[in-house]
C-alpha positions as CSV (number, residue, x, y, z in Angstrom):
1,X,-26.1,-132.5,-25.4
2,X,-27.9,-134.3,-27.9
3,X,-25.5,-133.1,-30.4
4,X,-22.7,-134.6,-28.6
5,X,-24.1,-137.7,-27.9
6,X,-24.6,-138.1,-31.5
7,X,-21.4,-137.3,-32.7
8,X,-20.1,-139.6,-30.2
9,X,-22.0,-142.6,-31.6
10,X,-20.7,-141.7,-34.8
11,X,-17.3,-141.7,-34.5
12,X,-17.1,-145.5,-33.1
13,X,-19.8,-146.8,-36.1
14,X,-17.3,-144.6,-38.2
15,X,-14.5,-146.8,-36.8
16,X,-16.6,-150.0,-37.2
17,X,-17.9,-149.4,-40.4
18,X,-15.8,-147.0,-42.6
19,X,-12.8,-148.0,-40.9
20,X,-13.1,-151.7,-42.3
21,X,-13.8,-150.5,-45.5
22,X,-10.6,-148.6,-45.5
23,X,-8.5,-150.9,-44.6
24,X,-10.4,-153.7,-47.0
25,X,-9.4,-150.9,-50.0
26,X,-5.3,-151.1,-48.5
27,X,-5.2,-154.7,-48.1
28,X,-3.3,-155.5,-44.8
29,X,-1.4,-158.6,-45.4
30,X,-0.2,-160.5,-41.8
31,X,2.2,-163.1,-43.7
32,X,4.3,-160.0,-44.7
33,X,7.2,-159.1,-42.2
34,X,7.1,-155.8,-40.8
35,X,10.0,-153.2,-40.2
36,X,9.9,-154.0,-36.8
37,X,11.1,-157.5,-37.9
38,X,13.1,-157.3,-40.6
39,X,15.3,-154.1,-39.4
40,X,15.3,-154.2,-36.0
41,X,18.0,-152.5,-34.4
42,X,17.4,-151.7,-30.8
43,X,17.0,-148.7,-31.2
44,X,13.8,-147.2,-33.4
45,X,13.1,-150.3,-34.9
46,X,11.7,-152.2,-32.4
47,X,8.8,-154.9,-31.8
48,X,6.5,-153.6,-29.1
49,X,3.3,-155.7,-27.6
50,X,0.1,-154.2,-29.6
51,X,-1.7,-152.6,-27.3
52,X,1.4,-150.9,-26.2
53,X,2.1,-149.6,-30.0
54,X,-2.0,-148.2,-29.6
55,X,-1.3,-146.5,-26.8
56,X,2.2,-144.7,-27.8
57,X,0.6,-143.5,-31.2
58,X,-2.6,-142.1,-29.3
59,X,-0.3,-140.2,-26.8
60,X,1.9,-138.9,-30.3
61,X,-0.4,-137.8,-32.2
62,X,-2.8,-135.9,-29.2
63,X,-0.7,-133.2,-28.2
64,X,-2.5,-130.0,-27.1
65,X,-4.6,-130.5,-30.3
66,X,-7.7,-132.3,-29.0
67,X,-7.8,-130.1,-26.4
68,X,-6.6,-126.7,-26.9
69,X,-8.1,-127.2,-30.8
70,X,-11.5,-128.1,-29.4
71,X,-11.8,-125.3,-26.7
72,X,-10.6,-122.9,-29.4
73,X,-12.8,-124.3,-31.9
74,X,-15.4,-124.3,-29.9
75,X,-16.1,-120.9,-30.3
76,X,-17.4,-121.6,-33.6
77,X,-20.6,-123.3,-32.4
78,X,-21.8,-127.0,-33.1
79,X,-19.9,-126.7,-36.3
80,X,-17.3,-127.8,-34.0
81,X,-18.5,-131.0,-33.9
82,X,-19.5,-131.7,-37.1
83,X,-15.8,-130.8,-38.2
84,X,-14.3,-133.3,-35.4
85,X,-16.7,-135.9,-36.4
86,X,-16.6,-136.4,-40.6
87,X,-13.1,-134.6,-40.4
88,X,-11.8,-137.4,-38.5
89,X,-13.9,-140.2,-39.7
90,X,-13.1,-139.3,-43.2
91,X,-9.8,-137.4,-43.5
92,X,-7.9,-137.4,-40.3
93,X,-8.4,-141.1,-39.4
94,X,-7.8,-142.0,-42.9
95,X,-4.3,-139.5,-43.2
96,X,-3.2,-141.4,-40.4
97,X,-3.6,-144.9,-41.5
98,X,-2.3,-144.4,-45.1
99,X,0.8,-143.0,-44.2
100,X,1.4,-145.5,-41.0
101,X,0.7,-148.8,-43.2
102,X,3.1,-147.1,-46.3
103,X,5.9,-146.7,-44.2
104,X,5.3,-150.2,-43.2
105,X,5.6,-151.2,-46.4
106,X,8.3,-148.8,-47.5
107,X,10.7,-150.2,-44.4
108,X,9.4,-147.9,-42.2
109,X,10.1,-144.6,-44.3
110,X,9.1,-141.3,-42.8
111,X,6.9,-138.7,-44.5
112,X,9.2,-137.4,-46.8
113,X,10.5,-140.2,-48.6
114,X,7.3,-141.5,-48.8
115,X,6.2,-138.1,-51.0
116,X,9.3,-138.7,-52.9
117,X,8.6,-141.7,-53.6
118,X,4.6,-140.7,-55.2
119,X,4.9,-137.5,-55.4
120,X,8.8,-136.8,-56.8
121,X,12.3,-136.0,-55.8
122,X,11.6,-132.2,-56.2
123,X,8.2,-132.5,-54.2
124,X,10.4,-134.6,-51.5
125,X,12.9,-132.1,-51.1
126,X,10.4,-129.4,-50.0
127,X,8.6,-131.7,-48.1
128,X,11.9,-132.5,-46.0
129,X,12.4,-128.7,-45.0
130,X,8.7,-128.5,-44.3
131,X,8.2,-131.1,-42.1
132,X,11.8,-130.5,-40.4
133,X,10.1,-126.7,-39.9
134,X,7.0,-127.7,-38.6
135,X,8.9,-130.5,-36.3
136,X,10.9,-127.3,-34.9
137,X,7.6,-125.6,-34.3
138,X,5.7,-128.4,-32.8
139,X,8.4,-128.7,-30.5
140,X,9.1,-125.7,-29.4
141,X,4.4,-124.7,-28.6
142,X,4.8,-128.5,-27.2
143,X,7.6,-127.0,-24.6
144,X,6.0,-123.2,-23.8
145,X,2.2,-124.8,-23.5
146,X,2.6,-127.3,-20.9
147,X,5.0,-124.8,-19.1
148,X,2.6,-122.3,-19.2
149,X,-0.2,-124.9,-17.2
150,X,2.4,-126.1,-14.8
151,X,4.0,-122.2,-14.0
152,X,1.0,-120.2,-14.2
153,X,-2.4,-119.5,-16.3
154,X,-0.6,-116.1,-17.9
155,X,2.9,-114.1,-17.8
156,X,1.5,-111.4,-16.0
157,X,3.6,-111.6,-12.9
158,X,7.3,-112.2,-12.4
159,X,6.9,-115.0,-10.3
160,X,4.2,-116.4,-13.0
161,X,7.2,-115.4,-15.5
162,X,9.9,-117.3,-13.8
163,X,8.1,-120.8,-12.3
164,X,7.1,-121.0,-16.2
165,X,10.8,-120.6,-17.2
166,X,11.9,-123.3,-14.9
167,X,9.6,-125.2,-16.5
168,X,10.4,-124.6,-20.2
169,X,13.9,-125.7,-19.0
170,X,12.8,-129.2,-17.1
171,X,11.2,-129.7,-20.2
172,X,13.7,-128.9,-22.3
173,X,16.0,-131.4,-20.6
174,X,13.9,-133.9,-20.6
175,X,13.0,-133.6,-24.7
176,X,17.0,-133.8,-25.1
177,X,17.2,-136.8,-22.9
178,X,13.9,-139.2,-24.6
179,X,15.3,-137.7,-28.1
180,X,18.1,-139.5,-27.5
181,X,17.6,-143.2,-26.5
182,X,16.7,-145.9,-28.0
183,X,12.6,-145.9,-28.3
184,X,11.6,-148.8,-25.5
185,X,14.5,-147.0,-22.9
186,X,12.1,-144.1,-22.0
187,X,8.8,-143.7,-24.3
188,X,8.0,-147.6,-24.4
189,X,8.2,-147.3,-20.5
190,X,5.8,-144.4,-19.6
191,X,4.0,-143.6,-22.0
192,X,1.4,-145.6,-21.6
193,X,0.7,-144.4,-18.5
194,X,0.6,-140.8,-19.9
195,X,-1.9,-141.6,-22.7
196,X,-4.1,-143.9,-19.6
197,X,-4.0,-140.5,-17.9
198,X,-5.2,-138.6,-21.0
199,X,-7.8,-141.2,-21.2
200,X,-8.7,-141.0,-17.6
201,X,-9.1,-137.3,-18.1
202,X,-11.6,-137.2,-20.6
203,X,-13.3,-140.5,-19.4
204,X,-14.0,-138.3,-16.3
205,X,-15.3,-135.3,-17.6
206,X,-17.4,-137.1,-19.8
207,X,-19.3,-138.3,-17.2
208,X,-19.0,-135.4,-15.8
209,X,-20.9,-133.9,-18.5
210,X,-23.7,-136.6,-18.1
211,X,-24.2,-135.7,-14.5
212,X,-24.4,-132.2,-15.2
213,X,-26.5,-132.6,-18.5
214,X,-25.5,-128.6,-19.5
215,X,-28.0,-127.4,-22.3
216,X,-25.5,-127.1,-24.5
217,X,-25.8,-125.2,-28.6
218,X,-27.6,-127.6,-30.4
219,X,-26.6,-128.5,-34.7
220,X,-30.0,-127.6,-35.7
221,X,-30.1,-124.1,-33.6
222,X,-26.7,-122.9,-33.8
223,X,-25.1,-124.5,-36.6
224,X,-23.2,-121.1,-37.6
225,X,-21.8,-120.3,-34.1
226,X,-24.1,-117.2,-33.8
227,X,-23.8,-117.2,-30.5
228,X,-20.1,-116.7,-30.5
229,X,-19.8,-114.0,-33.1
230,X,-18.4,-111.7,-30.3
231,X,-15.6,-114.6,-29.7
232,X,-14.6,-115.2,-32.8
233,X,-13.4,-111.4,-33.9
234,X,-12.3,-111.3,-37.8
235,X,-12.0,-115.3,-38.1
236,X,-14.5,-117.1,-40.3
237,X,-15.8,-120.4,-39.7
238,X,-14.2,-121.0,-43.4
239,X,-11.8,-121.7,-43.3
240,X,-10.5,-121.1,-39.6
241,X,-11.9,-123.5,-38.1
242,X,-10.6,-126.3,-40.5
243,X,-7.4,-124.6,-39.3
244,X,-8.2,-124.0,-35.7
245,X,-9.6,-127.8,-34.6
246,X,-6.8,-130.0,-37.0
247,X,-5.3,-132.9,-34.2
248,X,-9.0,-133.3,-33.2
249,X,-9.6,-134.0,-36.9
250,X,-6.7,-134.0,-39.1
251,X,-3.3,-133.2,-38.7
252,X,-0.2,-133.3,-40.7
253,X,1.8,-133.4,-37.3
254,X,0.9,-137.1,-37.5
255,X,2.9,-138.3,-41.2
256,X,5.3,-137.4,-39.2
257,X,4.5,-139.9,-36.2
258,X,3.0,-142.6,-37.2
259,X,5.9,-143.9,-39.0
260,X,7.5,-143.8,-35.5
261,X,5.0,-146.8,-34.6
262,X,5.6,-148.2,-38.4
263,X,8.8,-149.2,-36.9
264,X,7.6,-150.7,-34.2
265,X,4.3,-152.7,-34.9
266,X,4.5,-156.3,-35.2
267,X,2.2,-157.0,-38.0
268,X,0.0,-155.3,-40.4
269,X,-3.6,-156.5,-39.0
270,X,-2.8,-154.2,-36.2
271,X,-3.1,-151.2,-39.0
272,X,-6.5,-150.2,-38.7
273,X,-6.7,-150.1,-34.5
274,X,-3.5,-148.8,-34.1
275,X,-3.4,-145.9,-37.0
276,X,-7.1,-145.3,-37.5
277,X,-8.2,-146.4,-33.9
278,X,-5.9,-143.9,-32.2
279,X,-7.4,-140.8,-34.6
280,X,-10.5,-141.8,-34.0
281,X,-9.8,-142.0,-30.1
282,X,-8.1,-138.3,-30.4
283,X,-11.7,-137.4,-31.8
284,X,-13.9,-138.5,-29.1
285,X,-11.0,-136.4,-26.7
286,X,-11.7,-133.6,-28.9
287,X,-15.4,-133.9,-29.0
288,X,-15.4,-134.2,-24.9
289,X,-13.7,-130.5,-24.9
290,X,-15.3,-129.0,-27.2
291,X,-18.7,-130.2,-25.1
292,X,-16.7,-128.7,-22.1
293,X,-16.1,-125.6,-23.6
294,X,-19.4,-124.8,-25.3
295,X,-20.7,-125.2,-21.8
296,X,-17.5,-123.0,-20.3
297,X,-18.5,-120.2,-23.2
298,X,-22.3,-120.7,-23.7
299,X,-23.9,-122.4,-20.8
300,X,-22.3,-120.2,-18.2
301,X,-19.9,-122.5,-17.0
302,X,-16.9,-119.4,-16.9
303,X,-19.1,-118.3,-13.7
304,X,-19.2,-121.4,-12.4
305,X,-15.5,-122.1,-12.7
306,X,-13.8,-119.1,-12.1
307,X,-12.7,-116.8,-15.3
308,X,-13.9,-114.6,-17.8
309,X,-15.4,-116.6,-21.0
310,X,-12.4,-114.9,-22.8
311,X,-10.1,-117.0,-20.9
312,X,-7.4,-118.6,-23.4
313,X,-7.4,-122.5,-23.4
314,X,-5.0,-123.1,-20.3
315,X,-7.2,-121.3,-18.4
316,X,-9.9,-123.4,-19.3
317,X,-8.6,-126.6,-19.0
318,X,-6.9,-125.9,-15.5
319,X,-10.5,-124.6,-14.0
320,X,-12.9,-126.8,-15.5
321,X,-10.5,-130.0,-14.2
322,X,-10.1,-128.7,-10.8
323,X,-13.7,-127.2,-10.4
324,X,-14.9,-130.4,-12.0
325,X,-12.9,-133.1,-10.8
326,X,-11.9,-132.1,-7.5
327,X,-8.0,-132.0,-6.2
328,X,-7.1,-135.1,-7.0
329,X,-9.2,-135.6,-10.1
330,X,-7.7,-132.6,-11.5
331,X,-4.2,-133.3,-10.7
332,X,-4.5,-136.6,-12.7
333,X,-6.8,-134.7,-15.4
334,X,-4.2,-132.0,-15.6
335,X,-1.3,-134.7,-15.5
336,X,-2.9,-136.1,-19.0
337,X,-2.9,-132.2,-20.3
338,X,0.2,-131.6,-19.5
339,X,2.0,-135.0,-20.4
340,X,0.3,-135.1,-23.7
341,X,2.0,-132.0,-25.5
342,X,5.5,-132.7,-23.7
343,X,5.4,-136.3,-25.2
344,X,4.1,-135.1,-28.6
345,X,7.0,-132.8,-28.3
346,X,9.6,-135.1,-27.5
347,X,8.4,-137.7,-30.5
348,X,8.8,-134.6,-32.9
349,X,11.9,-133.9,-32.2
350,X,12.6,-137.8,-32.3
351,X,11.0,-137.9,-35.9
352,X,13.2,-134.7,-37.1
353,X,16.0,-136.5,-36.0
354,X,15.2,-139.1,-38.1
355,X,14.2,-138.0,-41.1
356,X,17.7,-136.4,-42.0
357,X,19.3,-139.1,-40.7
358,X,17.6,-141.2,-43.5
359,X,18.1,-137.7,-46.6
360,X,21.9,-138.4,-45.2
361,X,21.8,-142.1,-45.3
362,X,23.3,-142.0,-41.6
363,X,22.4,-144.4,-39.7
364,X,21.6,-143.9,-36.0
365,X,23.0,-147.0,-33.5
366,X,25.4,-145.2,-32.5
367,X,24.5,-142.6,-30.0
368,X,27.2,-140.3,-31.7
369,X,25.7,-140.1,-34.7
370,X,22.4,-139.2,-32.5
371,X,24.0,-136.1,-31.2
372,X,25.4,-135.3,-34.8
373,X,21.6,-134.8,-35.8
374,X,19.8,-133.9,-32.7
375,X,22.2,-130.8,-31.4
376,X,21.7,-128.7,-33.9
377,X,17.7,-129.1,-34.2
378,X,17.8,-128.5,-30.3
379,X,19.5,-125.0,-30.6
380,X,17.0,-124.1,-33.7
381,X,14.4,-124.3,-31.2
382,X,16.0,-122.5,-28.4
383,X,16.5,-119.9,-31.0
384,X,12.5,-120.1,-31.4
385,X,11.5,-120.3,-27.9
386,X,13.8,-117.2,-27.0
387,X,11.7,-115.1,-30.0
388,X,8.7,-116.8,-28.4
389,X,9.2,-115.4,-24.4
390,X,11.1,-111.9,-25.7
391,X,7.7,-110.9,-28.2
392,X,4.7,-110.8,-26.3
393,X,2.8,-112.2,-29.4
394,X,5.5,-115.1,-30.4
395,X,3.8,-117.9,-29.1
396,X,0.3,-116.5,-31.2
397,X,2.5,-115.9,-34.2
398,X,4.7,-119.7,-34.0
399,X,1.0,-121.1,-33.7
400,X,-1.0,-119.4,-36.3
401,X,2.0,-120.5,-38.7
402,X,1.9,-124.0,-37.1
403,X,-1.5,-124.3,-37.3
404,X,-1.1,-123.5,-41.4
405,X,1.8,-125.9,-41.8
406,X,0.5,-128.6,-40.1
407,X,-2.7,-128.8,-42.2
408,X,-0.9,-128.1,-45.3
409,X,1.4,-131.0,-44.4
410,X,-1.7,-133.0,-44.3
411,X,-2.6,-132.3,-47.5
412,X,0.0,-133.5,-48.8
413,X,0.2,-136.5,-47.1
414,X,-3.6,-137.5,-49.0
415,X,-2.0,-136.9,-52.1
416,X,0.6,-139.1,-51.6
417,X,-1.7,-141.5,-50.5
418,X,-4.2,-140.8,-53.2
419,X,-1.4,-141.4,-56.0
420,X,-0.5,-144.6,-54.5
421,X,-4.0,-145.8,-54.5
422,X,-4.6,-144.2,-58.2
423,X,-1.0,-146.8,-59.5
424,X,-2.4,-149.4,-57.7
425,X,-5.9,-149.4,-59.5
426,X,-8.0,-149.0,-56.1
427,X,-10.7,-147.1,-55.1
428,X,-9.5,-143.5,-54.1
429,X,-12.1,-141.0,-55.0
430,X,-13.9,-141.2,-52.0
431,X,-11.0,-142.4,-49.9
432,X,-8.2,-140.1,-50.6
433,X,-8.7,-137.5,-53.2
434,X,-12.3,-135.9,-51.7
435,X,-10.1,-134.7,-48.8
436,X,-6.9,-133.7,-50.5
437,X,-9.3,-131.5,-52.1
438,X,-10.7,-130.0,-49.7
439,X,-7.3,-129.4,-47.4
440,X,-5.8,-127.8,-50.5
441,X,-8.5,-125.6,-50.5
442,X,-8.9,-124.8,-46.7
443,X,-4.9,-124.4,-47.1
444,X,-4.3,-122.0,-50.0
445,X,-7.7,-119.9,-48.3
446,X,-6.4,-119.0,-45.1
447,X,-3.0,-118.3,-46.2
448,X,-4.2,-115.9,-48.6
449,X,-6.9,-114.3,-45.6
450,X,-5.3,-114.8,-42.6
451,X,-4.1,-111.9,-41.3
452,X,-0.5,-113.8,-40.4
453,X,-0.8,-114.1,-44.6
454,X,-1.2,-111.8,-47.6
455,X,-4.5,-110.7,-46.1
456,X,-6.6,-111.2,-48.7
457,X,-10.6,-109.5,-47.7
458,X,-12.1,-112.1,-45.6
459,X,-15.4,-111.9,-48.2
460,X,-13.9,-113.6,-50.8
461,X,-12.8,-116.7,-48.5
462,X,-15.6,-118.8,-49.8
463,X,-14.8,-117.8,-53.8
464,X,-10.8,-118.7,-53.4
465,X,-11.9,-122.3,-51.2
466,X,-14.2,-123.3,-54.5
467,X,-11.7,-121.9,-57.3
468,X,-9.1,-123.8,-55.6
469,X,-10.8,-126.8,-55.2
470,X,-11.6,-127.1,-58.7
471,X,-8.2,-125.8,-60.2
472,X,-6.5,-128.5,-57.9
473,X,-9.4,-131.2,-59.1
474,X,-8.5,-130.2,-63.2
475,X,-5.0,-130.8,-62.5
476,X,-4.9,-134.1,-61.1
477,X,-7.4,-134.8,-64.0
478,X,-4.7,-133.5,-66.7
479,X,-2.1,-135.5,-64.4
480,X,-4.2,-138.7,-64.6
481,X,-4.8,-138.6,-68.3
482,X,-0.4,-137.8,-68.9
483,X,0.3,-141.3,-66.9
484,X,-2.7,-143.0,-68.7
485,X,-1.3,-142.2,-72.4
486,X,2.5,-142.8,-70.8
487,X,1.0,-146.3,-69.7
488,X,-0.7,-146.9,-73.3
489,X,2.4,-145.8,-75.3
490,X,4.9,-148.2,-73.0
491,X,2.5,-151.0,-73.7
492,X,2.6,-150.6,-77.1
């Protein structure tokens, strides 16, 4: 517990202090008007209260990944927490701000013309069929995981089978439905009483935790996950875990959703609570479950609770709630689960939508322009939920490849944001380019060893996260130096 209560403390100084310093570097300026002003349309560009733009960007960017991510990751050991903590201080918090407060300033620009605009029009291109691909997938785990929680802990029964199929279809209605009306019709409305649920959630089991005081893996005794060697099977902490635990810490799902709130905040001094607040609020979720869990794998709290520690994450989350929290306590705990990953779903589906209405220049007041976009993205993921209940392993497969293309959209998002920085003449060493780095790295590894990759041994993991980290550092070197002799000769 000691552990925990540290990394907690952390990640609000990490707020306080290296948040500031972040946004000092960006330079916020309130006389500028924002999207939400200068474009608004009544329908995705739209001026919201602040604390109501906070609490819609927590709720999009949490999904399952705080919590499914942590209870997964937690099988690691107090690594876990470590990752959560500087990950999300450091990258994730940092991702999230850079790419909410350059769509400001681009006119509330999503992810891809934002990389087209640093990175290129080739780099764009690719960028728009990867995030429209990992839109599709979030969307379709963000339907099949809260379905599973509200039908049934596992398939193994017909009646299991078919409550989670009338499920996936409620939900499925319902993503149709918010993907389709203007932004303050449906999300602006309850939302925030999703993400106050969320909140309530891990509030509770925090204290929870307190009163129980579990003697949980310490840093300084189990820093390797020892313990949970048996649990973890063929994956190495490097660089599966960087993998495993990413909304907790970073995620590239949110480039893709925190221009949503880009279009909607009112001024940019709300930046750093709103962008980097809600990351760092994800973290503390993520650091709750993955306390929860260690004690569910470690501390014998799968006895206390009711399954087998090699329970998958649903299981975990619906037994810990209701053992914990009592009926209604794990109703409303199970309500934040649940809503989380069905919103998060929705808001990707919202985002694909429009970023190809903005690579076709077609605008979206009119609701049949909407269903020009939306139709066909909602019967690419039917397409992927019927591969994902037909193979017994489709949902493990869509995930592993989500999991891979999430993060590598993230790494791309810090180059963007470390190029801006670089042609602006601020600071971006530490900021930007330290964990671009390092994603490439953790990116091109587990693609190359993962065994939903080329399946590369597992040995040489650490060898190809160092070559690539210093191949990817010589190039932006060589890149630097170009546009510094470009600069010199156009002066001249």
């Amino acid at each position: 517990m000691i552990s925990f209560l540290i990394s907690i403390a952390a990640l609000v100084l990490g707020y306080f202090i290296y948040g500031a310093f972040v946004d000092r570097v960006f330079g916020p300026d309130p006389s500028r008007k924002t999207p939400a002003v200068s474009k608004a349309d009544g329908v995705d560009f739209i001026a919201f209260p602040n604390w109501k733009v906070f609490m819609i960007q927590f709720l999009n960017i949490a999904g399952t990944g705080p919590i499914f991510g942590a209870i997964m990751g937690a099988k690691f050991g107090p690594s876990s927490y470590l990752w959560i903590v500087f990950g999300c201080i450091f990258a994730g918090a940092v991702h999230d701000y850079m790419c909410g407060m350059l769509s400001v300033r681009h006119g509330g620009s999503g992810f891809p013309e934002l990389v087209g605009e640093y990175l290129g029009k080739r780099t764009k291109k690719v960028m728009l069929a990867f995030s429209i691909l990992l839109l599709l997938l979030v969307g379709t785990v963000f339907v099949y995981s809260p379905a599973v929680i509200l039908g049934g802990e596992d398939l193994a029964g017909d009646g299991s089978r078919g409550a989670i199929m009338i499920w996936v279809g409620v939900i499925f209605v319902y993503y149709v439905v918010a993907t389709l009306l203007p932004i303050d019709k449906l999300i602006g409305r309850i939302y925030p009483l999703f993400a106050s649920a969320l909140l309530f959630m891990a509030v509770a089991l925090m204290v929870c935790l307190f009163i129980k005081w579990p003697s949980l893996p310490e840093i300084w005794q189990d820093l390797g996950g020892c313990h949970s060697t048996a649990r973890l099977g063929d994956q190495p902490i490097f660089p599966c875990l960087f993998i495993t635990i990413a909304c907790g810490a970073i995620s590239g799902f949110h480039a893709t959703q925190s221009p949503l709130m880009a279009r909607c905040i009112r001024s940019e001094k709300m930046g750093r609570p709103v962008f980097y607040g809600s990351m760092i609020t994800e973290g503390l979720v993520a650091l709750i479950w993955a306390a929860v869990a260690s004690w569910f794998f470690f501390d014998g709290g799968a006895a206390e609770v009711g399954p087998d520690v090699s329970a998958e994450a649903p299981a975990v989350v619906t037994k810990v709630s209701e053992g914990w929290l009592g009926l209604l306590g794990g109703i409303l705990a199970i309500l934040g689960v649940v809503a989380a990953p069905i919103t998060s779903g929705d808001t990707a589906f919202r985002s694909a939508r429009l970023i190809i209405a903005d690579f076709l220049h077609l605008e979206q007041k009119g609701i049949g322009h909407r269903l020009l976009v939306a139709l066909p993205l909602f019967a690419a993921s039917a397409l992927l939920l019927w591969y994902n209940i037909a193979d017994e392993d489709g949902f493990n497969v869509i995930w592993n490849y989500f999991g891979w293309s999430n993060q590598t959209l993230a790494a791309f998002m810090l180059w963007t944001a470390t190029v801006y920085l670089f042609r602006r003449g601020k600071g971006y060493y530490l900021i930007t380019l330290l964990p671009a780095l390092f994603m490439t790295a953790v990116c091109v590894t587990f693609i190359l060893v993962d065994k939903t990759g080329f399946r590369v041994p597992q040995t040489l993991a650490p060898w190809i996260g160092l070559g690539t980290f210093a191949v990817s550092a010589l190039l932006w070197l060589l890149w630097k130096s170009r546009k510094a002799a470009a600069q010199v000769t156009n002066n001249q």
